[in-house]
C-alpha positions in Angstrom: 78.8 -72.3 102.4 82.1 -70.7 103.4 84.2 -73.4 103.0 82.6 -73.8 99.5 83.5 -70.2 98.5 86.7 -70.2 99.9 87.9 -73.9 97.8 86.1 -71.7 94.6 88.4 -68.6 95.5 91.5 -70.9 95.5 91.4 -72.0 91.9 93.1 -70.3 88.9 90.4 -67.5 87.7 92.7 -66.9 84.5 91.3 -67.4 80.9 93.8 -69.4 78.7 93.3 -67.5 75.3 93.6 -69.8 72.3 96.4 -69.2 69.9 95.5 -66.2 67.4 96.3 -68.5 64.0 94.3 -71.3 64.9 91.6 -69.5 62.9 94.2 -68.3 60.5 95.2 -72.2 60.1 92.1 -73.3 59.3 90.8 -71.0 56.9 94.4 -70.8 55.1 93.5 -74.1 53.1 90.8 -72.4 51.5 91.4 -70.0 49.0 89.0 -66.8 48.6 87.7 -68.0 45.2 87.0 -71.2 46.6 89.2 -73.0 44.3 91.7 -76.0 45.5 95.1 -74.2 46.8 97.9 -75.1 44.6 99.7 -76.9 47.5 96.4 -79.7 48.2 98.0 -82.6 45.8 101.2 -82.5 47.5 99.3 -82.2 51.2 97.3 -85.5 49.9 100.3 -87.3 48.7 99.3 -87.1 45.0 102.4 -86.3 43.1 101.7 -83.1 40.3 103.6 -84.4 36.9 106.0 -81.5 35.7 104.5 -80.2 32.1 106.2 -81.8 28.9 108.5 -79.0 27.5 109.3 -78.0 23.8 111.8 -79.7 21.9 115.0 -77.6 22.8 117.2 -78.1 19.7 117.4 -79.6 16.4 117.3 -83.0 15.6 119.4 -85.1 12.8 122.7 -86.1 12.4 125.7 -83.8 11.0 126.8 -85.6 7.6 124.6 -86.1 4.7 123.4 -89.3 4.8 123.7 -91.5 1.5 121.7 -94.5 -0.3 124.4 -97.4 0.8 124.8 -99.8 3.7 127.5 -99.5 5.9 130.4 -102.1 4.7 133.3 -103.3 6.9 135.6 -100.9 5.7 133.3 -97.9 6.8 132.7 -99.9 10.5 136.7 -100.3 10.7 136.9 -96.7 9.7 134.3 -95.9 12.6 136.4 -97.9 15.3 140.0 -96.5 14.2 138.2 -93.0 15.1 138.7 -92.2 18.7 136.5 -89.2 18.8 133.9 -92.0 18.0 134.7 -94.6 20.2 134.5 -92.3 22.5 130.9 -91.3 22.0 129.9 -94.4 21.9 131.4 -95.6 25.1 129.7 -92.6 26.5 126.7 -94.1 25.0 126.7 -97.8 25.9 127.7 -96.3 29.8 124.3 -94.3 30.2 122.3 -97.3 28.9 123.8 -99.3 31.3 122.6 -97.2 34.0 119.1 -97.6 32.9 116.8 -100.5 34.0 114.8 -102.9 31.0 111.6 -102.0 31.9 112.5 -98.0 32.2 111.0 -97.2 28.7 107.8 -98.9 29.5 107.7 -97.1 32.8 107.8 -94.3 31.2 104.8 -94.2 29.1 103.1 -93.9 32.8 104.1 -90.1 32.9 102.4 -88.1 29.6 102.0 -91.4 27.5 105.9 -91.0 27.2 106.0 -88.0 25.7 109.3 -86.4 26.6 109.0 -83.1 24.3 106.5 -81.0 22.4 106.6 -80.3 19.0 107.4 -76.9 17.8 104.8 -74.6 16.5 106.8 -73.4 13.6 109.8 -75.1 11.6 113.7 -75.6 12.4 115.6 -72.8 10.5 117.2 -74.3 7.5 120.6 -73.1 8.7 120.4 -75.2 12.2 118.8 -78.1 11.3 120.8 -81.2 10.5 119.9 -84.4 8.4 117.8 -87.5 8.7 120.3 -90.8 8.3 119.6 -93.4 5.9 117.7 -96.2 6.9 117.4 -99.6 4.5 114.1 -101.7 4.9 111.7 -103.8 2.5 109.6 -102.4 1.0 105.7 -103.9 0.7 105.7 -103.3 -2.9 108.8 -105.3 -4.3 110.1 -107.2 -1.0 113.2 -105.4 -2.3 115.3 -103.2 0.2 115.1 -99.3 -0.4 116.8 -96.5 1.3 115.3 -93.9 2.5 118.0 -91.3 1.5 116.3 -92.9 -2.3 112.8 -92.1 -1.7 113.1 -89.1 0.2 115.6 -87.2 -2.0 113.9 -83.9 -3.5 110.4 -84.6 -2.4 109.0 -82.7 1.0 108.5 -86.1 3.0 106.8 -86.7 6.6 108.6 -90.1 7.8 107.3 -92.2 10.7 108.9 -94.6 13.1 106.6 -97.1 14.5 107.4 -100.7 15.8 104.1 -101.3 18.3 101.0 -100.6 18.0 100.8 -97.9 19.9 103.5 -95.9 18.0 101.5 -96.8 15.1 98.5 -95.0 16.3 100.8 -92.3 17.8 101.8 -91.4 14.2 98.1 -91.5 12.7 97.7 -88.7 14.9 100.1 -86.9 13.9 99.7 -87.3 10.2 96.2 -87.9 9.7 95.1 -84.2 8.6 99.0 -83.9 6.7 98.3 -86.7 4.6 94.4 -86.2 3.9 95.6 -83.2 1.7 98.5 -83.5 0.5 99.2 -87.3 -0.1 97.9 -87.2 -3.9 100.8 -84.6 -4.0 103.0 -85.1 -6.7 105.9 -83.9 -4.2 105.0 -84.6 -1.1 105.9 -88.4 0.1 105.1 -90.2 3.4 107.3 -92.8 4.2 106.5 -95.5 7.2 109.6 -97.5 8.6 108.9 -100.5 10.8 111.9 -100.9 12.8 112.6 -104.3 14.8 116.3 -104.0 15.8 115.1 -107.0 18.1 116.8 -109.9 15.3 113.6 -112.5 16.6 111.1 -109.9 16.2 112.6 -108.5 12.7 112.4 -112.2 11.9 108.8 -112.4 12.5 107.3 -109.3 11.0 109.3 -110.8 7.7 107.5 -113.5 7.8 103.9 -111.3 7.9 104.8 -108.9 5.3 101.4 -110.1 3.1 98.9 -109.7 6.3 100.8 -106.1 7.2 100.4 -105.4 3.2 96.6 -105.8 3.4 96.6 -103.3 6.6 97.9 -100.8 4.4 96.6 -98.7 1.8 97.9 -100.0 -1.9 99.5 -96.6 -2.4 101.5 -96.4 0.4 103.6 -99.9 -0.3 106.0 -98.5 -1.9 107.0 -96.1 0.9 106.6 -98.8 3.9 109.5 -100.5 4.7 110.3 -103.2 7.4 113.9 -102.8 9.0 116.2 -104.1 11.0 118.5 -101.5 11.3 120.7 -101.0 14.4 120.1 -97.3 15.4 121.4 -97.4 19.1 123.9 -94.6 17.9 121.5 -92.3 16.7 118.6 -92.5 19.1 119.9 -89.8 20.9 120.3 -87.8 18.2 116.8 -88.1 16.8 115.1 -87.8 20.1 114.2 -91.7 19.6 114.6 -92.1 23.8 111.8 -94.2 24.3 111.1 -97.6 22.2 108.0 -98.1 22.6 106.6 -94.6 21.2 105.9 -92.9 17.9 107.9 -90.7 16.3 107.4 -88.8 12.8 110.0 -86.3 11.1 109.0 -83.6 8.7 112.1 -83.9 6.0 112.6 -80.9 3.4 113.8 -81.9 -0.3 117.3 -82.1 1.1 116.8 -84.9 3.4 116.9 -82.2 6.7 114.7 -82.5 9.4 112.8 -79.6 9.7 110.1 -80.4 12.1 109.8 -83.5 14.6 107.0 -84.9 17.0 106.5 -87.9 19.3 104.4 -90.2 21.2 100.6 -89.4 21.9 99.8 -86.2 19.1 98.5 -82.8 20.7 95.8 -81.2 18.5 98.2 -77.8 17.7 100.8 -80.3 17.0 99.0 -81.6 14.3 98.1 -78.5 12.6 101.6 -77.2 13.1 102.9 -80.4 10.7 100.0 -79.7 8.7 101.2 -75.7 8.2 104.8 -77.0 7.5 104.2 -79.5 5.2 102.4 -76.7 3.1 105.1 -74.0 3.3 107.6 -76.3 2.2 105.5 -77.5 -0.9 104.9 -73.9 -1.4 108.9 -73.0 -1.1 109.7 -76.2 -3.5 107.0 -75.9 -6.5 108.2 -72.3 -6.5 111.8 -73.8 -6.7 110.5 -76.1 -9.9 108.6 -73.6 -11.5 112.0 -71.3 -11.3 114.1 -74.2 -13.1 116.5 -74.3 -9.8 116.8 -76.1 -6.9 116.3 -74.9 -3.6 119.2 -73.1 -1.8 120.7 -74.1 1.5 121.2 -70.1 2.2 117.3 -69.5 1.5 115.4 -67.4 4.0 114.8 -69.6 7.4 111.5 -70.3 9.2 
């Protein structure tokens, strides 16, 4: 009984206190409101997509465009300039950089939306001009210009060349178009662009079954093109291929509003708002027996 007492006496009597924050730790994770902490995606490996932000400046290009195709004098023109060769070399270096399937990847983060429409319009003053693009038309089969059709009218124009940019734009146009399209100055102008020769080739050759997809009234206004715009992407926020993108273009061919890929609800109300204050602005114009001013009052 001694000896037993004496072996207990010789061992450590000391208490080892656990660590103060081990409590702390655990209930740290937890938020008071019981709500998931902000940090718990990251903690689980689940990567938190940055928010799309609002487009940050206006989109168009800096001449006025006109109703011709470029000739060969206008492309030797072009390559004698060196403040344009430059660009473009600029240009064909930062697609280099990027990988074929980059675009398609993408439409993985927000659809491939890279910017939000604005809420109100482009001020009159800042915003620059939509180039001419040359298609044919359903109607005639004959090639039009947009700069034609566009020209004094208040006209929503839509880029589409898959069929999900196709349903991007409805989105975006739907409520637009359901009151204004019977609008004797309102026009909305669809441009099937294939810069791809084989696959401009191939639509061509469906023009009747793409003609029956689309409403009668809106032949003359759709136009199948081949146009090479891989200098002007940039400048009209075009940055991904395989998106929608629509343009809201006042009666002097400038774009004043612009939205793309998959259509928020306010964006389409915002279109819709624009599209009526520009009507407004140009049947007041008509009724005045003038044309509207470039120095008007901005929105």
């Amino acid at each position: 009984m001694s000896l037993r007492y004496s072996l207990r006496s010789l061992l450590p009597t000391r208490r080892f206190a656990l660590p103060t924050n081990i409590h702390n730790r655990k209930n740290s994770s937890v938020p008071k409101n019981g709500s998931e902490p902000a940090g718990e995606e990251v903690e689980k490996g689940i990567p938190v997509e940055p928010t799309v932000p609002l487009l940050q400046r206006p989109l168009g290009v800096k001449d006025r465009p006109l109703p011709l195709e470029k000739t060969w004098a206008d492309t030797r023109e072009e390559m004698m300039d060196q403040e344009k060769r430059l660009e473009q070399r600029r240009h064909l270096i930062k697609e280099a950089t990027k990988g074929y399937f980059t675009d398609l990847n993408a439409t993985r983060h927000h659809g491939g939306k890279t910017w939000m429409a604005p809420s109100v319009m482009i001020r009159e003053d800042k915003s620059l001009y939509f180039p001419n693009i040359v298609g044919s038309s359903l109607d005639t089969k004959q090639k039009k210009h947009t700069t034609s059709i566009c020209e004094g009218h208040v006209s929503v124009i839509s880029m589409l060349n898959t069929k999900m940019s196709e349903i991007h734009v409805n989105g975006f146009v739907s409520l637009a178009n359901e009151h204004f399209l019977s609008h004797p100055l309102y026009k909305y102008t669809q441009i099937n662009l294939q810069e791809n020769l084989l696959k401009s080739f191939l639509v061509s050759l469906f023009l009747s079954s793409i003609a029956k997809s689309i409403p009668p009234e809106l032949h003359a206004t759709y136009l199948v093109s081949g146009q090479n715009m891989e200098y002007v992407r940039e400048q009209l926020g075009m940055v991904n291929k395989h998106v929608g993108y629509v343009y809201l273009v006042d009666e002097n061919l400038k774009i004043r509003w612009a939205g793309c890929a998959d259509a928020k609800t306010e964006e389409t109300d915002a279109l819709y708002r624009c599209v009526g204050v520009l009507l407004n602005r140009l049947e007041k114009s008509k009724k005045a027996g003038g044309t509207t001013s470039t120095l008007q009052k901005p929105v």
